[in-house]
N, C-alpha and C positions, 0 to 999 in steps of 0.2 A: 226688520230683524229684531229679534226678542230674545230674551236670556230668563233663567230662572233665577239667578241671583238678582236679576233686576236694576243692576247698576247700570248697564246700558239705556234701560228705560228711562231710569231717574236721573241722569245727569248728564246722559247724551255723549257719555265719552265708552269709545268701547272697553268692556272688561276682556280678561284674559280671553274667556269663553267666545268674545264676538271675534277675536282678534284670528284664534284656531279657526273658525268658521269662514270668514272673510277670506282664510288662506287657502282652505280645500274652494271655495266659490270661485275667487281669482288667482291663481298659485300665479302669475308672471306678472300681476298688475298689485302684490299687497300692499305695498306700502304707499300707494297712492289711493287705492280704493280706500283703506283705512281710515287716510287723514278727512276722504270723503264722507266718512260715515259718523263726524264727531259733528256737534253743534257748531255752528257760524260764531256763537258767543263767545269761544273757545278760539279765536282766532286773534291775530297781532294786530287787525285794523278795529276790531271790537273794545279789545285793552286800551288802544291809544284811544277809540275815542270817548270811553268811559272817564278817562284821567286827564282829557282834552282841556275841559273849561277849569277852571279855579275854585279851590273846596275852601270854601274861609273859616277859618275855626269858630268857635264859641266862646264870644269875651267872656270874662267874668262877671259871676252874679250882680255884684257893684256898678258893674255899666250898662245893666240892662235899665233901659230909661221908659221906655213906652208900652211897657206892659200891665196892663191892668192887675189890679191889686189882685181881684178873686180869680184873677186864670195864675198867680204865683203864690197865692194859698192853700193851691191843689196838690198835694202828696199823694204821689205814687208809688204802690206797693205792689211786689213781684207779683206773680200766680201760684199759688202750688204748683210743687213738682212733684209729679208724680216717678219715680225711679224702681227701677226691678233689681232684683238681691241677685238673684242666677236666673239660670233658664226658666225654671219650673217650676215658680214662685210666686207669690203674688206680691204685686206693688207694695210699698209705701208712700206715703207722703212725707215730703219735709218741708214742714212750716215756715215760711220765712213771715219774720214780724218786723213790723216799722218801727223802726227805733226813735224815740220820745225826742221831740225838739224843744 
């Protein structure tokens, strides 16, 4: 199944569009064919076991002990963004600069 808006495509959850179509295909089975037609990743045994194992936070700088000097003398600086004004327009960029330590 395919849509023009594409959200079906991209994210595997049906849009409005898939949903009308699913119902003229199946009119007595929709809302089971539907919940068939979304990603498995999208499911309550995928979320638990995403959140399954233990996310340990990130101590503070101060306790980081065994990291070599030149991998924590490495500053990292965004990417340009690129951003559009309205529809019809052409991009800009917005500079982000690293601020002096």
């Amino acid at each position: 199944m395919s849509c023009t808006c594409r959200v079906f495509d991209i994210d595997k959850i049906p849009c409005i569009h898939a949903i009308a179509a699913a119902g003229l295909y199946r009119p007595q089975h929709t809302g089971s064919y539907i919940y068939s037609l979304c990603s498995e990743y999208y499911t309550s045994d995928y979320w638990m076991l995403a959140y399954a194992e233990t996310i340990y936070p990130v101590p503070p700088e101060s306790q980081w002990h065994n990291i070599p000097e030149e991998v924590r003398a490495i500053k990292v600086v965004e990417p340009d963004v690129k951003m559009f004004r309205g529809i019809n327009s052409l991009p800009f960029t917005r500079r982000m600069y690293s601020q002096e330590i």
